[in-house]
PyMOL Python script that loads the backbone (N, CA, C, O; Angstrom):
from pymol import cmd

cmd.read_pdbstr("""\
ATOM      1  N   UNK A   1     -12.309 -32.758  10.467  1.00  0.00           N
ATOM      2  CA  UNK A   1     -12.343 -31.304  10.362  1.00  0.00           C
ATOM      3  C   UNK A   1     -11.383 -30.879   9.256  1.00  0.00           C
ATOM      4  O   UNK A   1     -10.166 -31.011   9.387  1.00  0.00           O
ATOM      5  N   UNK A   2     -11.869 -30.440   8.322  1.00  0.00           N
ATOM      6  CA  UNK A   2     -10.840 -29.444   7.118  1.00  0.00           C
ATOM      7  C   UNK A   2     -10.721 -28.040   7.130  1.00  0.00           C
ATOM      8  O   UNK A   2     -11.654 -27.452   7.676  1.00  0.00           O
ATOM      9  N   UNK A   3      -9.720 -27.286   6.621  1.00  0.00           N
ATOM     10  CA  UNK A   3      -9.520 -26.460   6.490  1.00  0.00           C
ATOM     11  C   UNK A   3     -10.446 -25.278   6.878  1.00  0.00           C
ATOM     12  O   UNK A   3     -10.257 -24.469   7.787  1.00  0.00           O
ATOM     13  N   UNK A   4     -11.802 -25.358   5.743  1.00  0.00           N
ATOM     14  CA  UNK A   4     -12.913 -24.202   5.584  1.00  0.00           C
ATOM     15  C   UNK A   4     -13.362 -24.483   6.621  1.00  0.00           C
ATOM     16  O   UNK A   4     -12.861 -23.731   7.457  1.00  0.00           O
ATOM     17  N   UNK A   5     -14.257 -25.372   7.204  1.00  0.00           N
ATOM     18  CA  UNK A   5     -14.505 -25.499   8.879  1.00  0.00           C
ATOM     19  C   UNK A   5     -13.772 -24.599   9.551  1.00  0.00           C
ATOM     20  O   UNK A   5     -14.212 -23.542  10.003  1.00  0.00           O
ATOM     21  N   UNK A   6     -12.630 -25.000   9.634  1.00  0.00           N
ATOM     22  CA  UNK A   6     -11.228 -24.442  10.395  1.00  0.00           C
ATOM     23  C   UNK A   6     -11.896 -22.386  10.373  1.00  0.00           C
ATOM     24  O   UNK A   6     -12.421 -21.548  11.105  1.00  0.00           O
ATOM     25  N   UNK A   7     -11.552 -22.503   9.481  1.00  0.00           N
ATOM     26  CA  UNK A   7     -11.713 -20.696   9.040  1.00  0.00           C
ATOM     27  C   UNK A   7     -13.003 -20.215   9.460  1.00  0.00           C
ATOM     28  O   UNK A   7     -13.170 -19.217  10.161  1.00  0.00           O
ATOM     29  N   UNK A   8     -14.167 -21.173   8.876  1.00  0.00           N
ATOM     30  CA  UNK A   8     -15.569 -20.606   9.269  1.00  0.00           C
ATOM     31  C   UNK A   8     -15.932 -20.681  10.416  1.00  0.00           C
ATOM     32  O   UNK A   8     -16.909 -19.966  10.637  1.00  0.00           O
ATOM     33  N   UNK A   9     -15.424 -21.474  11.610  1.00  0.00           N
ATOM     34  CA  UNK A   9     -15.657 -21.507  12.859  1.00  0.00           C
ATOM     35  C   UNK A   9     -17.763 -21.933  13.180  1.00  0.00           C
ATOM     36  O   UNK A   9     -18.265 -21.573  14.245  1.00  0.00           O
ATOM     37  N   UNK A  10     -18.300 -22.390  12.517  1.00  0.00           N
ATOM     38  CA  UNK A  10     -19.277 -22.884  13.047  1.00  0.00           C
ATOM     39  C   UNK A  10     -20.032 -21.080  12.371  1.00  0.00           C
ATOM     40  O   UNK A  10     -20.545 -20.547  13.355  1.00  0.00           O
ATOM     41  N   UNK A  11     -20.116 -20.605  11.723  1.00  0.00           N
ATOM     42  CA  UNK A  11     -20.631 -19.309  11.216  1.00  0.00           C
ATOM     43  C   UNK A  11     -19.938 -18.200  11.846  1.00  0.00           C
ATOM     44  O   UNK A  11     -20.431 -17.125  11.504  1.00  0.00           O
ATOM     45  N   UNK A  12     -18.727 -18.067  12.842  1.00  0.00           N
ATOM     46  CA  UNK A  12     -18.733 -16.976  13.541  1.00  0.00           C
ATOM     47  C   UNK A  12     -17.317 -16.455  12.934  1.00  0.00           C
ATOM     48  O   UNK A  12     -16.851 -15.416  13.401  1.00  0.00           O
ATOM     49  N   UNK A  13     -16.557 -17.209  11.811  1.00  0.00           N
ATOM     50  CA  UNK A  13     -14.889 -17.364  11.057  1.00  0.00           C
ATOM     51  C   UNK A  13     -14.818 -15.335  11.143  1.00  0.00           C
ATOM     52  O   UNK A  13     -13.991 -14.805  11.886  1.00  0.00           O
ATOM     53  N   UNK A  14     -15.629 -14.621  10.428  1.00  0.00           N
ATOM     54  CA  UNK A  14     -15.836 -13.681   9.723  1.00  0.00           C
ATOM     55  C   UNK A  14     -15.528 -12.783  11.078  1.00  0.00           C
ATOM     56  O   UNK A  14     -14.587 -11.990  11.042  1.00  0.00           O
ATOM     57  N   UNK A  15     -16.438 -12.934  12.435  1.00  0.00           N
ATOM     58  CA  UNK A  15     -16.371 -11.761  13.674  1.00  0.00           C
ATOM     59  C   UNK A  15     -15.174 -12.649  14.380  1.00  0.00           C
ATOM     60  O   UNK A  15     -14.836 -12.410  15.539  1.00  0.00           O
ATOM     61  N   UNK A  16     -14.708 -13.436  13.788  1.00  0.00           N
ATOM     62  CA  UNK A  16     -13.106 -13.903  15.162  1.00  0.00           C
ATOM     63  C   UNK A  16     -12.216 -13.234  14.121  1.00  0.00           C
ATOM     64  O   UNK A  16     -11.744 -12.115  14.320  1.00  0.00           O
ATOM     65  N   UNK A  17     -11.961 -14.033  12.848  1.00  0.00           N
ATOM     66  CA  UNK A  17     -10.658 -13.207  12.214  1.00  0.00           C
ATOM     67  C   UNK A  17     -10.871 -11.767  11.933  1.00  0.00           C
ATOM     68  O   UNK A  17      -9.919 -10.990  11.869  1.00  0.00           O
ATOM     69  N   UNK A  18     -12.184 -11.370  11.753  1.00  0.00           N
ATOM     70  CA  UNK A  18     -11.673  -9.758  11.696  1.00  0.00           C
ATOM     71  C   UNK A  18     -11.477  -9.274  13.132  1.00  0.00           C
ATOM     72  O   UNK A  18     -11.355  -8.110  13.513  1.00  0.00           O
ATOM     73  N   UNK A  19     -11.471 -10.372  13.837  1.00  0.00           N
ATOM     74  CA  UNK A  19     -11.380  -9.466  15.101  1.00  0.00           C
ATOM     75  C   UNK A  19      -9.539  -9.335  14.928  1.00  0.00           C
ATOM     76  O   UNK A  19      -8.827  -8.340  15.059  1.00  0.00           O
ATOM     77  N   UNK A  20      -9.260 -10.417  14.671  1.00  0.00           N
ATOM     78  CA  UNK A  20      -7.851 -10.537  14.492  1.00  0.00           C
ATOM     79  C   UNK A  20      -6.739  -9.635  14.038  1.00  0.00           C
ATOM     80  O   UNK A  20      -5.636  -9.259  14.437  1.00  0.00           O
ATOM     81  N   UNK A  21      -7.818  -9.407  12.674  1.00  0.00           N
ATOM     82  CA  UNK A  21      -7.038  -8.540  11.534  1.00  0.00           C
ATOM     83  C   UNK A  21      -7.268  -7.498  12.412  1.00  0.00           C
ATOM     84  O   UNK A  21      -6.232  -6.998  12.851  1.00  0.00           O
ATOM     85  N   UNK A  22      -8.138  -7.092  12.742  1.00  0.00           N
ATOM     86  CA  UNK A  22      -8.253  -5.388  13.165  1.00  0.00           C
ATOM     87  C   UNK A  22      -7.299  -5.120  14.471  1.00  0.00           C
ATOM     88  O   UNK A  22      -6.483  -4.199  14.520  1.00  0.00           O
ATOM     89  N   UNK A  23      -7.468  -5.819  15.247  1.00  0.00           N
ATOM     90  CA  UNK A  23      -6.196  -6.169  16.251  1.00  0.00           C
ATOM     91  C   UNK A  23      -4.850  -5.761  15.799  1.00  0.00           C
ATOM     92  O   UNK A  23      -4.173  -4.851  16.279  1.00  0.00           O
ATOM     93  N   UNK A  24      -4.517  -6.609  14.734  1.00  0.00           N
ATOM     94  CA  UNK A  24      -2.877  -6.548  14.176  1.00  0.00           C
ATOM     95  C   UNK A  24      -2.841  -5.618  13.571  1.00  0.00           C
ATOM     96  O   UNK A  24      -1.666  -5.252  13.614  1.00  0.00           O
ATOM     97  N   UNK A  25      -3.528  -4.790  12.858  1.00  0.00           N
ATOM     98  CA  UNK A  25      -3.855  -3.619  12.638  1.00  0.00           C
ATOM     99  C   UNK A  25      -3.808  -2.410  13.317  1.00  0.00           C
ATOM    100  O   UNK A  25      -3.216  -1.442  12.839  1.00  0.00           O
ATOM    101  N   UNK A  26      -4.425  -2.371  14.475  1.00  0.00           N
ATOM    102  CA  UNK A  26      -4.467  -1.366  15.448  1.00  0.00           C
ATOM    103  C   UNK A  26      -2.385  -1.517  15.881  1.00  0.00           C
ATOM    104  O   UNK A  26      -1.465  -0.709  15.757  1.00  0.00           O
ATOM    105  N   UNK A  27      -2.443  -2.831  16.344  1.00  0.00           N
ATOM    106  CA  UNK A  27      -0.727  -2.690  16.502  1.00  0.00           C
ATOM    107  C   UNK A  27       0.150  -2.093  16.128  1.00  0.00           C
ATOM    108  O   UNK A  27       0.976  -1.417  16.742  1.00  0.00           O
ATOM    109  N   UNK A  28      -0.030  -2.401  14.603  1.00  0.00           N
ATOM    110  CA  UNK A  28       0.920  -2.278  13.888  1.00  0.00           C
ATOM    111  C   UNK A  28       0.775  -0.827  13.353  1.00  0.00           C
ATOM    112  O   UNK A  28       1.690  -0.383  12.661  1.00  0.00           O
ATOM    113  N   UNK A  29      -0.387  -0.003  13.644  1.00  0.00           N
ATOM    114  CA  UNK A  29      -0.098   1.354  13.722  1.00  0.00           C
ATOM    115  C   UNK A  29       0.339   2.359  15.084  1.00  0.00           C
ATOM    116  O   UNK A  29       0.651   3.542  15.220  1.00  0.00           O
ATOM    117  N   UNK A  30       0.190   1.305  15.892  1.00  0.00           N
ATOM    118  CA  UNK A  30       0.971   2.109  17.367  1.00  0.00           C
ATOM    119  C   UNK A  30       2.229   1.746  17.242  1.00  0.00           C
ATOM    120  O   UNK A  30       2.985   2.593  17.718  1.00  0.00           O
ATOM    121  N   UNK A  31       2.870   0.640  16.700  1.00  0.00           N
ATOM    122  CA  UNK A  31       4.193   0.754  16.370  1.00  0.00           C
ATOM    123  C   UNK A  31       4.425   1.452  15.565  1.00  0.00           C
ATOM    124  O   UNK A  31       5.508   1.962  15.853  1.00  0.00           O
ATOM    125  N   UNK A  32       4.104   1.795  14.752  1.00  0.00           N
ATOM    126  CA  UNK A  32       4.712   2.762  13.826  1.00  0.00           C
ATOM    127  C   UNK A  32       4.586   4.097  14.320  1.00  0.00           C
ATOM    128  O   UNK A  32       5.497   4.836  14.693  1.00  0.00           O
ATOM    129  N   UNK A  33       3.138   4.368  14.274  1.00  0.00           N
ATOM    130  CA  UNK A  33       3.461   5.651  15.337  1.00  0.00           C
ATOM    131  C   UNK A  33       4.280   6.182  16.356  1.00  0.00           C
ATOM    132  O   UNK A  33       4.731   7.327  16.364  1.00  0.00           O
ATOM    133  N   UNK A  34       4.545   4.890  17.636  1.00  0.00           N
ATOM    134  CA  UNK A  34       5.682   5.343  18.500  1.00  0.00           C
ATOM    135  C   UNK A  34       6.767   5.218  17.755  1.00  0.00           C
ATOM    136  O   UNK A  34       7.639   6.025  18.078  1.00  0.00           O
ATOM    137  N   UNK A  35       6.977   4.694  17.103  1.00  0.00           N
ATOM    138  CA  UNK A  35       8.815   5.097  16.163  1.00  0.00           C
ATOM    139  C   UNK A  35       9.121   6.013  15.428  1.00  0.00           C
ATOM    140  O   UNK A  35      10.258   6.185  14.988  1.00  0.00           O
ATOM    141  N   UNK A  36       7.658   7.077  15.082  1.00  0.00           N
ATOM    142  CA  UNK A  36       7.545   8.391  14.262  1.00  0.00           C
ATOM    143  C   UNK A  36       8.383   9.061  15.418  1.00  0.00           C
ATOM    144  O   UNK A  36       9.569   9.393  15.423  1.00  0.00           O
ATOM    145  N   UNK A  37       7.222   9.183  16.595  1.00  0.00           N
ATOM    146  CA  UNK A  37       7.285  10.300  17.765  1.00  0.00           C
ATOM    147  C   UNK A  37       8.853  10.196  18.065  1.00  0.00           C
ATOM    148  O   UNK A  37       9.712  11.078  18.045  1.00  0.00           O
ATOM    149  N   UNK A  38       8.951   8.720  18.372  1.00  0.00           N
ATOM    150  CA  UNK A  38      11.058   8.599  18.685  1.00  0.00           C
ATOM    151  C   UNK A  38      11.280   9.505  17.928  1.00  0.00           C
ATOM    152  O   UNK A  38      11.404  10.682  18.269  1.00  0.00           O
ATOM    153  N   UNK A  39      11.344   9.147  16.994  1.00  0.00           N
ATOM    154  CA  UNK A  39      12.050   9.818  15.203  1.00  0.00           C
ATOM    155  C   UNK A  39      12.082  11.593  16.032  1.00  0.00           C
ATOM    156  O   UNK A  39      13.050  11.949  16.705  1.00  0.00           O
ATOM    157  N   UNK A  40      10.971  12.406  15.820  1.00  0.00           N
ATOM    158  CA  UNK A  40      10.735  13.591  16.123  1.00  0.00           C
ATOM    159  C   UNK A  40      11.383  13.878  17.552  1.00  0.00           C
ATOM    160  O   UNK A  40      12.251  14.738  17.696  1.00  0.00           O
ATOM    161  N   UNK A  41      11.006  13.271  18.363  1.00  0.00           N
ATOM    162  CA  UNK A  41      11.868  13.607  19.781  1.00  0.00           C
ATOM    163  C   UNK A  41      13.270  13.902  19.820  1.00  0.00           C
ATOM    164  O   UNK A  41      13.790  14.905  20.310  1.00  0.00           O
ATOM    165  N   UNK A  42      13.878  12.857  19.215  1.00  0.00           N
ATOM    166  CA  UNK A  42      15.564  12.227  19.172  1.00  0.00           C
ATOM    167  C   UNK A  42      15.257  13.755  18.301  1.00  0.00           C
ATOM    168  O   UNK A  42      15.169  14.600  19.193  1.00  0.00           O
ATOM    169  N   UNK A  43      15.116  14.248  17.318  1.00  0.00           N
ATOM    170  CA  UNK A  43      15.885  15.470  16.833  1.00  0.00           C
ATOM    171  C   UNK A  43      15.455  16.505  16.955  1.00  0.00           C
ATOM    172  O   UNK A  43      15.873  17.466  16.309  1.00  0.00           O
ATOM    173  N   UNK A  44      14.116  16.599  18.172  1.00  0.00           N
ATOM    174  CA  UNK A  44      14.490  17.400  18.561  1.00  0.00           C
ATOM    175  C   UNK A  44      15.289  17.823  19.920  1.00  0.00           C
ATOM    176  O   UNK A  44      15.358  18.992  20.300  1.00  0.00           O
ATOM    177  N   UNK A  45      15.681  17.096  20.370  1.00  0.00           N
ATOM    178  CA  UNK A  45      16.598  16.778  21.122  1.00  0.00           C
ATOM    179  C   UNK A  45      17.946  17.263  20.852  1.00  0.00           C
ATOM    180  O   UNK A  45      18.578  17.927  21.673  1.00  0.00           O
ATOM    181  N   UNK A  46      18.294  17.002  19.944  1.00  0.00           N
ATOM    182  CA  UNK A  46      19.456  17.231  18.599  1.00  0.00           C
ATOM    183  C   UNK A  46      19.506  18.826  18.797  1.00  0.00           C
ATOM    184  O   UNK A  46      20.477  19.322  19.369  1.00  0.00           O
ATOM    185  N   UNK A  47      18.925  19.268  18.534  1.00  0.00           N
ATOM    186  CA  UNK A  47      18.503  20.616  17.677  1.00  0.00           C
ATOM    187  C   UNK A  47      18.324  21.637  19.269  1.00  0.00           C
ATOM    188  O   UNK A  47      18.763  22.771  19.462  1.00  0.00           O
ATOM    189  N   UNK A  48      17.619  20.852  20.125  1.00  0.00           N
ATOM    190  CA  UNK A  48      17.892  21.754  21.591  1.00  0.00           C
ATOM    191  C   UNK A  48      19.469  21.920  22.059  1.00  0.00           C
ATOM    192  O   UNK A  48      19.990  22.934  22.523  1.00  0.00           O
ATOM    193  N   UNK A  49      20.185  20.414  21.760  1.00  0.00           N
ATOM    194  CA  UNK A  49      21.413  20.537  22.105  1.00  0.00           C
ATOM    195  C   UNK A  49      22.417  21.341  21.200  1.00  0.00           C
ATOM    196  O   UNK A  49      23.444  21.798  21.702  1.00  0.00           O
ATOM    197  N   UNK A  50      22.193  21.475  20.179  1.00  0.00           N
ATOM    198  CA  UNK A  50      23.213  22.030  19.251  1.00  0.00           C
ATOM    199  C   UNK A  50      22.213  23.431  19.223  1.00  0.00           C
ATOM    200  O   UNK A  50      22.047  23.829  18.070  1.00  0.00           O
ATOM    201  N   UNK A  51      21.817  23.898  19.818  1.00  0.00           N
ATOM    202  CA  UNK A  51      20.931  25.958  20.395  1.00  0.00           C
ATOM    203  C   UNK A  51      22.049  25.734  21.646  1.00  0.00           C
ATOM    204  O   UNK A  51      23.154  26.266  21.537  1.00  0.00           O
ATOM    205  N   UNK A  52      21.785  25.086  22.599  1.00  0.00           N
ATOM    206  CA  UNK A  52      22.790  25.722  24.015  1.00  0.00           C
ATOM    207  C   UNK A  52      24.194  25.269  23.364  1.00  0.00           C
ATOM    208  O   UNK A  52      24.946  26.239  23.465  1.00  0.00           O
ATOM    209  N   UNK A  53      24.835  24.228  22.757  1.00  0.00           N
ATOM    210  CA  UNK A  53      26.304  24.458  22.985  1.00  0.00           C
ATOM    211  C   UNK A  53      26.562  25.944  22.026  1.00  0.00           C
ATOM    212  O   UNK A  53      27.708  26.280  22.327  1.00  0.00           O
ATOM    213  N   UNK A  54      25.996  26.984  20.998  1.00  0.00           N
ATOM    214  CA  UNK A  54      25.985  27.652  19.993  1.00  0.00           C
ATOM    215  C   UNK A  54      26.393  28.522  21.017  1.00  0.00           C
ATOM    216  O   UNK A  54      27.369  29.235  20.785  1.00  0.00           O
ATOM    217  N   UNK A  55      25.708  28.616  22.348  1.00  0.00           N
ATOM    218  CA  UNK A  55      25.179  30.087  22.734  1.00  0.00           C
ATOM    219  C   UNK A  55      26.273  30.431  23.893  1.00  0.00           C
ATOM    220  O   UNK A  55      26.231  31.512  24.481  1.00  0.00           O
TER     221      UNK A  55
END
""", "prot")
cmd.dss("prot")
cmd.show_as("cartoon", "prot")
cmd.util.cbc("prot")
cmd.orient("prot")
């Protein structure tokens, strides 16, 4: 067994690794996304706390 075998999987290489890629893909935009929303929360958080100590 070599390499291209390896990858082509018997004709099906193309619907497993894109299954892959699209997978790590989908991930790697819910991580990023939940670390936006942190991002936005944490200040506004910030910004609620520094309105009540003002007042």
């Amino acid at each position: 067994m070599n390499w291209s075998e390896f990858f082509a999987m018997n004709g099906y290489g193309f619907y497993v690794w894109g299954s892959y890629g699209l997978t790590l893909i989908v991930l790697l935009v819910e991580i990023l996304t939940v670390r936006h929303k942190r991002k936005i929360t944490l200040q506004q958080l910030r910004l609620m706390r520094d309105a009540g100590e003002s007042q």
